[in-house]
PyMOL Python script that loads the backbone (N, CA, C, O; Angstrom):
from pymol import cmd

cmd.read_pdbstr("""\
ATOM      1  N   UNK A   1      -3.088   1.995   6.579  1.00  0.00           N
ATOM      2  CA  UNK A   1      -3.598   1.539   5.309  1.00  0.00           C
ATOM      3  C   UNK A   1      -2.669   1.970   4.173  1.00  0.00           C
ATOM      4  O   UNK A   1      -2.679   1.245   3.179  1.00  0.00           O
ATOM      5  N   UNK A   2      -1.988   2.881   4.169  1.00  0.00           N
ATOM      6  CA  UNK A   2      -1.200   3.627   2.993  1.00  0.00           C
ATOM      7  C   UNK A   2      -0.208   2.982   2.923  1.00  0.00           C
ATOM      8  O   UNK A   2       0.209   3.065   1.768  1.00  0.00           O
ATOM      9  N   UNK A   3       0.595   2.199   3.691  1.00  0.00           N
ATOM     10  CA  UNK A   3       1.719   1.126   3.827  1.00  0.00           C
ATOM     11  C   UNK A   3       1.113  -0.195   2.957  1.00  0.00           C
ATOM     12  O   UNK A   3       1.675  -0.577   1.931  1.00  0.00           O
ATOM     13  N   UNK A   4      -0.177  -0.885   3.526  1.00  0.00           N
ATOM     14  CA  UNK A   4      -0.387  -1.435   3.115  1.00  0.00           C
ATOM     15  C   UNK A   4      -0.604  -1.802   1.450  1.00  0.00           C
ATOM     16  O   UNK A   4      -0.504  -2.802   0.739  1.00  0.00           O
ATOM     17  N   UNK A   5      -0.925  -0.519   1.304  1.00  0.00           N
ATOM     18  CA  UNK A   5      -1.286  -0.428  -0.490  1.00  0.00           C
ATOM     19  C   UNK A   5      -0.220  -0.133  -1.067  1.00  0.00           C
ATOM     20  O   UNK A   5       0.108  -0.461  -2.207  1.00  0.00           O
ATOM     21  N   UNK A   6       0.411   0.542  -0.259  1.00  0.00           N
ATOM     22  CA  UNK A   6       2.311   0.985  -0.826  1.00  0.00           C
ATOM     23  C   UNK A   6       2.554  -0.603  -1.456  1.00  0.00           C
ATOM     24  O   UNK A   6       2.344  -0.835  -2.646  1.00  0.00           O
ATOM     25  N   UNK A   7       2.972  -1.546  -0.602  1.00  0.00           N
ATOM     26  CA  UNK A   7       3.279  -2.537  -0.565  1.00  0.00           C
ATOM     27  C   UNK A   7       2.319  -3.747  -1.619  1.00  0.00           C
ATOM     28  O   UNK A   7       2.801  -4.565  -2.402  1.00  0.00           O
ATOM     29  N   UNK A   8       1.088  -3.543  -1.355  1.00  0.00           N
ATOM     30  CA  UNK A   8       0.307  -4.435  -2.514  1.00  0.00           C
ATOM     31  C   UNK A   8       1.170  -3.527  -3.715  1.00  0.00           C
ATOM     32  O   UNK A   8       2.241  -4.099  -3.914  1.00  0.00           O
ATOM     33  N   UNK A   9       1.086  -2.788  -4.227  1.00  0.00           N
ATOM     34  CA  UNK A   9       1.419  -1.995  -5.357  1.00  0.00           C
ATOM     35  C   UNK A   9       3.071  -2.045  -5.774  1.00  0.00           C
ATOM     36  O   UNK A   9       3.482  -1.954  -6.930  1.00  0.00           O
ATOM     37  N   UNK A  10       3.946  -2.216  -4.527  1.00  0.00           N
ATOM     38  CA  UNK A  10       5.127  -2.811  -5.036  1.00  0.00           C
ATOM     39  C   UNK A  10       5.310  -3.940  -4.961  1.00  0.00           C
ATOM     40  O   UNK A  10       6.450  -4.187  -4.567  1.00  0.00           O
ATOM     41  N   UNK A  11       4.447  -5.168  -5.245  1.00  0.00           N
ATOM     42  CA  UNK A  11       4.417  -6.421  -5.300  1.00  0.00           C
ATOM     43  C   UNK A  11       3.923  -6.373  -6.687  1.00  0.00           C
ATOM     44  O   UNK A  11       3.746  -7.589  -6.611  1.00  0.00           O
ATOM     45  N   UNK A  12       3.572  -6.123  -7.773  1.00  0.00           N
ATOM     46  CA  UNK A  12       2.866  -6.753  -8.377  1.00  0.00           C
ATOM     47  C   UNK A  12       2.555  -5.089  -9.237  1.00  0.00           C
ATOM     48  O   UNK A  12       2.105  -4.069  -8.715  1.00  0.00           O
ATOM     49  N   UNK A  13       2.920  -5.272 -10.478  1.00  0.00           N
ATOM     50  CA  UNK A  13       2.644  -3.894 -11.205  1.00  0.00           C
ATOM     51  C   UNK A  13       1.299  -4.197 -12.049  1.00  0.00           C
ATOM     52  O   UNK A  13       0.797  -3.310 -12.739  1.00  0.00           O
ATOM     53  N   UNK A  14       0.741  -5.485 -11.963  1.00  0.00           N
ATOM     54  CA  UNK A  14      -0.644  -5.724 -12.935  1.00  0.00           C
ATOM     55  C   UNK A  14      -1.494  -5.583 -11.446  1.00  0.00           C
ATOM     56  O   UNK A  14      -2.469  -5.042 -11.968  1.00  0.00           O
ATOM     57  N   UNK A  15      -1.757  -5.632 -10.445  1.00  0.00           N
ATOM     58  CA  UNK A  15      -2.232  -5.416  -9.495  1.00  0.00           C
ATOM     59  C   UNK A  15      -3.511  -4.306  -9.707  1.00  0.00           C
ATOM     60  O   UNK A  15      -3.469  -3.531 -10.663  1.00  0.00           O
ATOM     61  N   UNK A  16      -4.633  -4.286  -8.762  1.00  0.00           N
ATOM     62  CA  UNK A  16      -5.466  -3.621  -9.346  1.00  0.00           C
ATOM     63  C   UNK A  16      -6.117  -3.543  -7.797  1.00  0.00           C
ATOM     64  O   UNK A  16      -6.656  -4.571  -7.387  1.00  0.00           O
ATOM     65  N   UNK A  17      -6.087  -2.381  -6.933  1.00  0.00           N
ATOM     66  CA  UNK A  17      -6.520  -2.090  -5.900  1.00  0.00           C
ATOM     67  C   UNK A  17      -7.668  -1.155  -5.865  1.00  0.00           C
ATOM     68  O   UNK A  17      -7.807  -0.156  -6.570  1.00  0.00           O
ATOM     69  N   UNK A  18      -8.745  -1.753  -4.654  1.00  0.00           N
ATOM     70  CA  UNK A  18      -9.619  -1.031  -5.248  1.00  0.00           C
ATOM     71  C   UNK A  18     -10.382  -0.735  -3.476  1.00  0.00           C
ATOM     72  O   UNK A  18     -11.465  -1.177  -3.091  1.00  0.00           O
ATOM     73  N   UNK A  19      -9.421   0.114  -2.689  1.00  0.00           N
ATOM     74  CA  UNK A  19      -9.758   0.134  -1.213  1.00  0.00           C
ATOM     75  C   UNK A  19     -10.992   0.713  -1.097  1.00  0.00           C
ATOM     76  O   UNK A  19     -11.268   1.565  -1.941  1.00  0.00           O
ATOM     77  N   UNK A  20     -11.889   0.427  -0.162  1.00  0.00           N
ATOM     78  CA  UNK A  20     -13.219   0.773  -0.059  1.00  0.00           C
ATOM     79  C   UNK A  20     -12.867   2.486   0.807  1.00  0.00           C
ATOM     80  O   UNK A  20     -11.716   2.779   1.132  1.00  0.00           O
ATOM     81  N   UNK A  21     -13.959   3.358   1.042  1.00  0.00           N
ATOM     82  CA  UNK A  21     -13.508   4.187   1.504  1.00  0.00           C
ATOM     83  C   UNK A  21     -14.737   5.080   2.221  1.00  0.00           C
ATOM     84  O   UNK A  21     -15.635   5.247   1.396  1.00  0.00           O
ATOM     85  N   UNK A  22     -15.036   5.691   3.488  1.00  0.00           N
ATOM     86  CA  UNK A  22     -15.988   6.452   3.915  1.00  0.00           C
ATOM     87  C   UNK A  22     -16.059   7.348   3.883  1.00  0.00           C
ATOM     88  O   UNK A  22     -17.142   7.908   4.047  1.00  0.00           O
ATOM     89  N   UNK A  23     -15.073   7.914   3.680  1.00  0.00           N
ATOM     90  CA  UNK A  23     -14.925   9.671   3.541  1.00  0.00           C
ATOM     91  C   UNK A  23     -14.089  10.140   2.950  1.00  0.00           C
ATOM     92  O   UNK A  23     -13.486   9.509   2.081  1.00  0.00           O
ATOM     93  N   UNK A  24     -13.853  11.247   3.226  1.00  0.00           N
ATOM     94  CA  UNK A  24     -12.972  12.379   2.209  1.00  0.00           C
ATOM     95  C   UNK A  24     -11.810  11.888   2.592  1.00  0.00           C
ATOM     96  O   UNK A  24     -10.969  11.433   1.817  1.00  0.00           O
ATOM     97  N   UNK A  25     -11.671  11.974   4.175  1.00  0.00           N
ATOM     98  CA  UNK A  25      -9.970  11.702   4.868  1.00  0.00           C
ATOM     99  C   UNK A  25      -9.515  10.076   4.421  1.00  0.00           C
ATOM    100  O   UNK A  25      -8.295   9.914   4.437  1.00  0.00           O
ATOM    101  N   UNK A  26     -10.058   9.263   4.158  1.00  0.00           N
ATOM    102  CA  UNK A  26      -9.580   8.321   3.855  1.00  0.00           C
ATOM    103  C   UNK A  26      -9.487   7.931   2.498  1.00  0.00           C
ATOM    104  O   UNK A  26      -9.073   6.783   2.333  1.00  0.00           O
ATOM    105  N   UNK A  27      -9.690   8.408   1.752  1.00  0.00           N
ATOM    106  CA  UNK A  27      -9.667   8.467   0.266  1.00  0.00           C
ATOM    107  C   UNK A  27      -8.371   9.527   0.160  1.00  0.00           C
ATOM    108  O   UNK A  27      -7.456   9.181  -0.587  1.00  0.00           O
ATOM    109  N   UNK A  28      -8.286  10.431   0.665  1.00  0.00           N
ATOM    110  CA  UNK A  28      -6.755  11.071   1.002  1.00  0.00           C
ATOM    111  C   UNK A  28      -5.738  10.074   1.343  1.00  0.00           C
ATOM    112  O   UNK A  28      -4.554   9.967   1.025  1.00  0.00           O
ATOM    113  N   UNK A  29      -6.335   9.537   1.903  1.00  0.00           N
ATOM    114  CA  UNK A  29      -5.039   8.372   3.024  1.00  0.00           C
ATOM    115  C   UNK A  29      -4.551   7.101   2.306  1.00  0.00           C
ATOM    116  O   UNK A  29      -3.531   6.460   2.559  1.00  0.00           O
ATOM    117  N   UNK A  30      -5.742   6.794   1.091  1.00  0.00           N
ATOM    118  CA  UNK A  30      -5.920   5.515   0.309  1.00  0.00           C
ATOM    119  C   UNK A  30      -4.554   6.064  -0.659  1.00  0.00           C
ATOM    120  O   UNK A  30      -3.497   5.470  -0.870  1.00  0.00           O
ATOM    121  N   UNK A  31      -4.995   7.388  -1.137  1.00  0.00           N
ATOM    122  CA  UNK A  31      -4.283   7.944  -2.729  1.00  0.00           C
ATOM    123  C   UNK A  31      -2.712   8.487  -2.105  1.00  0.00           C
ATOM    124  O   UNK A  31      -1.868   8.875  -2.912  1.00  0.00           O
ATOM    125  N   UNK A  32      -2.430   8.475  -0.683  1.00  0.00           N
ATOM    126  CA  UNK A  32      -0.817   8.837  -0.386  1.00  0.00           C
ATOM    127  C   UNK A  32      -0.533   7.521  -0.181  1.00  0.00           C
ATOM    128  O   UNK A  32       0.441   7.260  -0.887  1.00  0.00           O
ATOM    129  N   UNK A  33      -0.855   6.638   0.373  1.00  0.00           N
ATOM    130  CA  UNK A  33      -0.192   4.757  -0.182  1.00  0.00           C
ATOM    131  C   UNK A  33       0.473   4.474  -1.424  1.00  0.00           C
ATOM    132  O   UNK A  33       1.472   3.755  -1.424  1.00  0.00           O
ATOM    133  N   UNK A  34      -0.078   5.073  -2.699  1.00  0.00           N
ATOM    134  CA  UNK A  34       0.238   5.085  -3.861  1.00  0.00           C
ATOM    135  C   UNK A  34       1.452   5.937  -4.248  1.00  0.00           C
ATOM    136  O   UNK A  34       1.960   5.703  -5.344  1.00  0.00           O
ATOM    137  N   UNK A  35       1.982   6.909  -3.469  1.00  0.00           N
ATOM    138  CA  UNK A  35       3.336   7.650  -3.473  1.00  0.00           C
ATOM    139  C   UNK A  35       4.084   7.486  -2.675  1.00  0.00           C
ATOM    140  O   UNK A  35       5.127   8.138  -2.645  1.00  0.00           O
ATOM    141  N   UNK A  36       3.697   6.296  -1.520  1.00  0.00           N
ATOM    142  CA  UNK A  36       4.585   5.909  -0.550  1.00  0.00           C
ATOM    143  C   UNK A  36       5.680   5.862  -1.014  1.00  0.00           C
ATOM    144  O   UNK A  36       5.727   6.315  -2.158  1.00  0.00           O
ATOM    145  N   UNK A  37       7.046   5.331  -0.431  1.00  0.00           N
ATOM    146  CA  UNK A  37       8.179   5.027  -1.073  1.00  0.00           C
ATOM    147  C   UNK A  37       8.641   3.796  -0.065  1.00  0.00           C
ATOM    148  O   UNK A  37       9.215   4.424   0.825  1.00  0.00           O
ATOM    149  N   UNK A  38       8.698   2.689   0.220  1.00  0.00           N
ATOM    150  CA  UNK A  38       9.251   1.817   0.892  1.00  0.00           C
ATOM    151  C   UNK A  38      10.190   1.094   0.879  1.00  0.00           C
ATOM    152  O   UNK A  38       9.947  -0.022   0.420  1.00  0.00           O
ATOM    153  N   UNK A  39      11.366   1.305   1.259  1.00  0.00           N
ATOM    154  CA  UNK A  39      12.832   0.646   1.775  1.00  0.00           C
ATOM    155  C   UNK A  39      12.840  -0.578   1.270  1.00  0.00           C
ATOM    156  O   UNK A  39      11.676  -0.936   1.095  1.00  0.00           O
ATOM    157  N   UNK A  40      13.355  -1.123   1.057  1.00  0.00           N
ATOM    158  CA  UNK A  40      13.988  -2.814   0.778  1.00  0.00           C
ATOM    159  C   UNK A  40      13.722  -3.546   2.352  1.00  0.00           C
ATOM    160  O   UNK A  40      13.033  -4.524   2.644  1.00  0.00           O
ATOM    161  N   UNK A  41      14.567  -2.643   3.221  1.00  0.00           N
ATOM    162  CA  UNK A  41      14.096  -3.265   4.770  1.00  0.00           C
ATOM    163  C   UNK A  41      12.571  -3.322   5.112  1.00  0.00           C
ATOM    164  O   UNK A  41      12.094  -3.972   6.042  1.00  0.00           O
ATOM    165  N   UNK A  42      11.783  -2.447   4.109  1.00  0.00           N
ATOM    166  CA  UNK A  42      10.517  -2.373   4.635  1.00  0.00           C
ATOM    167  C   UNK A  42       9.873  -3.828   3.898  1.00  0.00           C
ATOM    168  O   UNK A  42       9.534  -4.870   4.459  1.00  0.00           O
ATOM    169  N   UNK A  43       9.851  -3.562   2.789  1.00  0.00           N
ATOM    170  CA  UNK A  43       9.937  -4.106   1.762  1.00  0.00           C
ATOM    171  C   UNK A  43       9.924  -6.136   2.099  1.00  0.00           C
ATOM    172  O   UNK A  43       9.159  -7.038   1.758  1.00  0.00           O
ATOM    173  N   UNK A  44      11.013  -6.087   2.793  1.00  0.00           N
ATOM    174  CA  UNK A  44      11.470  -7.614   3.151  1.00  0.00           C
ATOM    175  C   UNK A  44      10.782  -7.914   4.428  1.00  0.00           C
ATOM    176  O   UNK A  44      10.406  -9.084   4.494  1.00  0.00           O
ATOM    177  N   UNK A  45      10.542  -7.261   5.351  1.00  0.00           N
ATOM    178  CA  UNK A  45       9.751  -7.176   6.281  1.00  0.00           C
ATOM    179  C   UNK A  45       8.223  -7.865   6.643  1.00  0.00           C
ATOM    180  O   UNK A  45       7.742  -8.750   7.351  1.00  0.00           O
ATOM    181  N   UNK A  46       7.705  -6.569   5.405  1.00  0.00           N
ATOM    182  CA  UNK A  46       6.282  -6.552   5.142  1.00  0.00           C
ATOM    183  C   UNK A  46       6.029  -8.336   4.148  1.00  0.00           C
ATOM    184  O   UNK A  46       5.050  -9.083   4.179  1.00  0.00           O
ATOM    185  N   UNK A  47       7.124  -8.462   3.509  1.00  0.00           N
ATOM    186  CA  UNK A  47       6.988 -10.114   2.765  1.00  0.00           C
ATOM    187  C   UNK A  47       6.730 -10.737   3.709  1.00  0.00           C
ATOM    188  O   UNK A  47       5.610 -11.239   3.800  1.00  0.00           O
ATOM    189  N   UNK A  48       7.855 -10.935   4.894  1.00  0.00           N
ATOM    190  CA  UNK A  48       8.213 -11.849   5.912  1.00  0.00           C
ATOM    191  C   UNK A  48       6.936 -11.923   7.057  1.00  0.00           C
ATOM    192  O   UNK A  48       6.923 -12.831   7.888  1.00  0.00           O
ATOM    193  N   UNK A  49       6.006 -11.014   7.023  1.00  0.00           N
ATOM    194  CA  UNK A  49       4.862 -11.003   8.253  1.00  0.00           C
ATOM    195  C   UNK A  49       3.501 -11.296   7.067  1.00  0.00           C
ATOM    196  O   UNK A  49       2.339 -11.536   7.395  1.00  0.00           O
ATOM    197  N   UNK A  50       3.923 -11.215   5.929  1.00  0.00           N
ATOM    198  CA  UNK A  50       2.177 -11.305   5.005  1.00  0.00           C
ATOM    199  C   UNK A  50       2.429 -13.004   5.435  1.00  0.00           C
ATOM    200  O   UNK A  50       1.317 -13.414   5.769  1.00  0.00           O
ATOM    201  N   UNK A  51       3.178 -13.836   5.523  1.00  0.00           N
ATOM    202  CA  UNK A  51       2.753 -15.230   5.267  1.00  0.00           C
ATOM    203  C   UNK A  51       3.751 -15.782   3.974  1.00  0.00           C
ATOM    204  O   UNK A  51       3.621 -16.926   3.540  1.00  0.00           O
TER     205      UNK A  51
END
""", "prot")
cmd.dss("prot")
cmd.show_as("cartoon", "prot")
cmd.util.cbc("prot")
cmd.orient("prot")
């Protein structure tokens, strides 16, 4: 999931994510997506498999 939001979040800086969450550990897991850092290779990748 933290890739995933990495990536919504470097698509689009008006973007407004709002991941649902059950617990403590994943609300941890939601808020390190947001400091991810993802490659250009990742980057072009993750474009090329969204569609």
């Amino acid at each position: 999931m933290s890739v995933a939001l990495a990536w919504l979040l470097h698509r689009s800086p008006n973007i407004l994510l709002i991941p649902g969450t059950a617990s403590a550990d994943h609300l941890r897991e939601n808020t390190a997506g947001a400091a991810l850092t993802l490659s250009k290779t990742d980057l072009r990748e993750l474009d090329r498999i969204s569609g």
